[in-house]
C-alpha positions in Angstrom: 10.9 15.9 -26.7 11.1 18.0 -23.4 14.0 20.6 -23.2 13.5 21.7 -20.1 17.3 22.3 -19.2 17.5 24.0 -15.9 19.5 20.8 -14.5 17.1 19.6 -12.0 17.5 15.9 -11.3 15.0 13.3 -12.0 16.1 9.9 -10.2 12.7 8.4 -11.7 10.7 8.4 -14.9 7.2 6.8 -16.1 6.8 6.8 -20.2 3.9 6.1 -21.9 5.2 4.0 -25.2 2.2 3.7 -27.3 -1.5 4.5 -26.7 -2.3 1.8 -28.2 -4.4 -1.1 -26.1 -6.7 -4.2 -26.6 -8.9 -3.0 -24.2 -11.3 -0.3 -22.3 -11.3 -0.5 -19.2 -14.3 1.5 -17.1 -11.7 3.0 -14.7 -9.0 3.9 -16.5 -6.9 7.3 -16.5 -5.0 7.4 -19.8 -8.4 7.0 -22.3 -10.7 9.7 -20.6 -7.8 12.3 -22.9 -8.2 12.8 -26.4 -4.8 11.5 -27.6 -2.4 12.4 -31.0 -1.7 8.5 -32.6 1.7 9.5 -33.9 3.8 7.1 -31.6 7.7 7.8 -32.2 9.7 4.8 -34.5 11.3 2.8 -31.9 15.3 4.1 -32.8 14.1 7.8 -32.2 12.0 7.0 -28.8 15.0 5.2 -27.4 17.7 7.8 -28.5 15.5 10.4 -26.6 14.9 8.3 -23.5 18.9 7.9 -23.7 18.9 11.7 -23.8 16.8 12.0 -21.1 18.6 9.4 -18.5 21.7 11.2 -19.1 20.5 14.7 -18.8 18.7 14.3 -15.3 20.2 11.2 -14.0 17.1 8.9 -14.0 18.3 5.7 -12.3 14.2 4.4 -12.3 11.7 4.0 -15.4 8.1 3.3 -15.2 6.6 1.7 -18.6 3.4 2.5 -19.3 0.5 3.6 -21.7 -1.8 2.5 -23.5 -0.5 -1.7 -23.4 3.3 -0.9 -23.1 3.5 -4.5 -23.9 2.3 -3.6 -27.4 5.7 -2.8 -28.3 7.4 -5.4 -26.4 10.6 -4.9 -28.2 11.0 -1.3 -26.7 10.4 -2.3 -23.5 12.9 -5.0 -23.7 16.0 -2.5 -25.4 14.4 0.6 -23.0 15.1 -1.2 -19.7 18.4 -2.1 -20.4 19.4 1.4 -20.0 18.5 1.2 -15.8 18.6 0.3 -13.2 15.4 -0.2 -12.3 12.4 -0.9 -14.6 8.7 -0.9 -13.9 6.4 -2.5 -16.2 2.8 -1.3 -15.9 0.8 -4.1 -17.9 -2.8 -5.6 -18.3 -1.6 -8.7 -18.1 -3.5 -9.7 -21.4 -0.1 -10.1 -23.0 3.0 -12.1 -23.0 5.0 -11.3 -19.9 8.6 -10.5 -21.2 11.7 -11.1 -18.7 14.5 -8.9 -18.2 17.1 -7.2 -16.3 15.7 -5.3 -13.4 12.3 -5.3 -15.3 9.1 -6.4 -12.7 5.5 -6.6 -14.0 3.0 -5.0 -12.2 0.0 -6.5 -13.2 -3.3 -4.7 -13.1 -6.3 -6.7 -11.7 -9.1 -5.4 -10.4 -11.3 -8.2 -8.5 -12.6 -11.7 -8.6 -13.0 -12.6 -11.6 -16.6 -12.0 -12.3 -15.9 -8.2 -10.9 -12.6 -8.3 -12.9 -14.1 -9.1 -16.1 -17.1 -6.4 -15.3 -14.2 -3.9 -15.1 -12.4 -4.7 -18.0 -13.7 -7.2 -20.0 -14.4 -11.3 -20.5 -12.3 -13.5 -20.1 -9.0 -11.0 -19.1 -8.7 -12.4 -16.0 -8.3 -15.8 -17.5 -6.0 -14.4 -19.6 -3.7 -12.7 -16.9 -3.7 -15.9 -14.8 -2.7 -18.1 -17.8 0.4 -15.5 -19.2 1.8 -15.5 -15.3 1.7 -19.1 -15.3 3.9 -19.1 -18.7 5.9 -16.5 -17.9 10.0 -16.6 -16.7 9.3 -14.0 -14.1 10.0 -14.9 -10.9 8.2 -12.5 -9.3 4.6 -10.5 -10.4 2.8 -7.3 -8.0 -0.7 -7.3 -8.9 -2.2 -3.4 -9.0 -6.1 -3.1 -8.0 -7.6 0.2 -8.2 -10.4 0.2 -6.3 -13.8 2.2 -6.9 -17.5 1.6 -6.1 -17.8 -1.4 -8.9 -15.2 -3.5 -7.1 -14.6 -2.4 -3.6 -17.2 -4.9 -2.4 -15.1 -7.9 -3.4 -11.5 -6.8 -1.7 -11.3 -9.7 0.7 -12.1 -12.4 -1.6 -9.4 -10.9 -3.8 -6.9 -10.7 -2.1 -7.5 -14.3 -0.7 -7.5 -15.5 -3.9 -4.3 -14.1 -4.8 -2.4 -14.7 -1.6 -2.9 -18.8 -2.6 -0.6 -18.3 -6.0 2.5 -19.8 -5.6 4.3 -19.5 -8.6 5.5 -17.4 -9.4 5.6 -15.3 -6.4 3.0 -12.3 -6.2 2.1 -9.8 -3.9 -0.4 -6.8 -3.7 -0.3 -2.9 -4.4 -4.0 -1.2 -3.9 -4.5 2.3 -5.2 -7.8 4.2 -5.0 -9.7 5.7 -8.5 -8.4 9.1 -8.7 -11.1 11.1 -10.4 -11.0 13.9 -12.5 -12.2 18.1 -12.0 -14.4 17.5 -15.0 -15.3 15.3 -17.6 -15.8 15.5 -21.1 -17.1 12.6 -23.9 -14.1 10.7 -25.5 -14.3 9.6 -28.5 -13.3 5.9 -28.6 -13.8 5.7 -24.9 -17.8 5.2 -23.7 -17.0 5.5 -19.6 -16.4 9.1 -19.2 -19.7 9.6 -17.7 -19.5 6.1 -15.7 -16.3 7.4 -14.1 -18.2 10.5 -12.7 -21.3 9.5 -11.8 -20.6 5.4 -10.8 -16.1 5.5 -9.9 -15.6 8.0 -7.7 -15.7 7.3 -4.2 -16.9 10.1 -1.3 -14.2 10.5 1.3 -16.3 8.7 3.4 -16.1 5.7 1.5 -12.7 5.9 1.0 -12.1 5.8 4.5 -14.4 2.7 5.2 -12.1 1.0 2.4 -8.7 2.0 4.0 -9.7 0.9 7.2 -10.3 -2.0 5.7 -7.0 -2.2 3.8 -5.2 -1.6 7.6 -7.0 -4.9 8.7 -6.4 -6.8 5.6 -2.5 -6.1 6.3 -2.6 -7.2 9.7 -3.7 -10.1 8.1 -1.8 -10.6 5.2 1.4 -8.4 6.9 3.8 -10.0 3.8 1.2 -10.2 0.8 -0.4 -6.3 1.0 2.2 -3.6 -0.1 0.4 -0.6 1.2 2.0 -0.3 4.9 -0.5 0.7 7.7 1.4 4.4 7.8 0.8 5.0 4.3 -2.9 4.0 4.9 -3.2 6.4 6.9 -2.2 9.2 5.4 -4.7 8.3 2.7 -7.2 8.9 5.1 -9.7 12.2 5.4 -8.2 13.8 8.1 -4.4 13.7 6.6 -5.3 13.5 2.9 -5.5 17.1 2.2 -2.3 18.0 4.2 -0.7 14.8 1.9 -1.7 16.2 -1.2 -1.5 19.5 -1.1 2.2 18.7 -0.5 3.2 15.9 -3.2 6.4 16.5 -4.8 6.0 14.5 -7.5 6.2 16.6 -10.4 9.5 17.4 -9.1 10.8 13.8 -8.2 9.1 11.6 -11.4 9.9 13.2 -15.0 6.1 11.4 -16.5 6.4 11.8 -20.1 3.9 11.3 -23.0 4.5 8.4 -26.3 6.6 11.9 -27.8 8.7 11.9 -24.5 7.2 15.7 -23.9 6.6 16.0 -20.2 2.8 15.3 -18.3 1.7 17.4 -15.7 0.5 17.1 -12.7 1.4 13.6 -13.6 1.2 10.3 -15.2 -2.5 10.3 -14.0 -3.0 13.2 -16.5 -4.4 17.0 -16.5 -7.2 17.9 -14.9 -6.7 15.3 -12.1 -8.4 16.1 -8.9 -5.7 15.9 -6.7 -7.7 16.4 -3.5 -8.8 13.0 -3.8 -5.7 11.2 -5.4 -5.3 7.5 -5.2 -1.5 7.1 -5.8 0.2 5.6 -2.7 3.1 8.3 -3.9 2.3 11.4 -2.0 0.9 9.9 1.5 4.5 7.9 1.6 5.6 11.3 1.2 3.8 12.5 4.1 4.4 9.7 6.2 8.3 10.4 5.8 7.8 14.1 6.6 6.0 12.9 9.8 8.9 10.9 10.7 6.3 7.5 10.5 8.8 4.8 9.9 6.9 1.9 9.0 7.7 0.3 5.4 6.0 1.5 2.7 6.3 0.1 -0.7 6.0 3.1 -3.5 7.7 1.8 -7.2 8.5 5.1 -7.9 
């Protein structure tokens, strides 16, 4: 577990609680690692996460993983313990309800591009366990990259109509790596480097994109314009090169020993990150007051 003691508060936390998951999805961050399968019995993980709370004042957890939903019964017990709870899903899954516990769901398209992404029939699946579900309220998260970005307006058109529950929209951008190496287990290493990643001048033709698709949708798209904008080329590097958020998030791995640079893993190319995190960042420091919607 970590031990570093030196006092410093974390107000917010994001655990991965198994790496365990029913699927492979071509863009995803926590399977291009080679990973140790010895998850911690539920009793000792939550003890340590109690630990933890107490010890640097978290206030916020992130669930994560692998499926966090995998061990639904940690989850459940976990997020009792704050105030705030994030639950980072595939949607593939029943969709617990708790306490200060909202899903954030991660879809990735229309449903033909969806289900190129991450597999038949998932986005089936997703629509059928929010339907069932006794949440009130769902945020879908979309990472975009070059297999989906084509399909942005029809998604988010698509989910704007669902009425119930209530939903709304978070966009990130794939965040790639420095380097990649062949995973075992996981076959889209090589699709993430040489298909995923997205030149800055793409990127930008995306955000500006985003920026009209929230004049449009000003109550359904998370990402405020500001925030946007900082995500751009010309603010990017200033952004990133001053995120904070190994300081402000404690990200910690199925052993509750701490990630670094964060939850997105080592070896991240933070030039070209994706997070909303650090451009909210920078938007503050610029004194931009439009709303911005970071979970963590």
């Amino acid at each position: 577990m970590y031990e570093n003691l030196t006092g410093i508060e974390h107000r917010s936390s994001i655990v991965d609680v198994t790496d365990r998951c029913n699927l492979r999805c071509k863009h995803c961050f926590y399977f291009r690692e080679e990973h140790d399968s010895e998850e911690l019995d539920a009793d000792e993980f939550l003890e340590g996460l109690r630990t933890l709370k107490e010890r640097h004042n978290i206030m916020s957890m992130g669930w994560c993983g692998g499926e966090p939903l995998y061990r639904t019964e940690v989850v459940e017990q976990g997020a009792k313990m704050f105030q705030m709870n994030q639950l980072f899903t595939n949607g593939t899954l029943p969709i617990p309800e708790g306490p200060g516990l909202t899903p954030f769901i991660s879809l990735d398209g229309t449903r033909e591009v969806h289900d190129e992404v991450r597999g038949k029939g998932t986005y089936d699946k997703i629509m059928a366990n929010i339907k069932d579900s006794p949440v009130s309220t769902v945020i879908f998260l979309a990472t975009l990259h070059r297999l989906n970005q084509g399909c942005l307006e029809d998604m988010v058109g698509e989910l704007s109509r669902i009425e119930n529950p209530a939903t709304a929209l978070l966009v990130m951008l794939f965040t790639p790596l420095k380097t990649y190496k062949d995973i075992k287990g996981y076959a889209h290493s090589q699709t993430q480097k040489r298909v995923l990643d997205l030149s800055r001048e793409e990127r930008d033709r995306i955000i500006d994109r985003l920026i009209a698709l929230r004049k449009k949708y000003p109550a359904y798209l998370l990402n405020s314009e500001v925030n946007l904008e900082m995500m751009k080329s010309e603010n990017a590097k200033e952004a990133t090169s001053r995120c904070n958020m190994p300081r402000r998030t404690l990200t910690l791995d199925l052993k509750l020993n701490r990630k670094l640079p964060c939850v997105l893993g080592s070896d991240v190319d933070c030039s070209k990150c994706g997070c909303p995190f650090p451009y909210e960042q920078e938007a503050r420091r610029r004194g931009l007051k439009d709303k911005s919607f970071v979970p963590l």
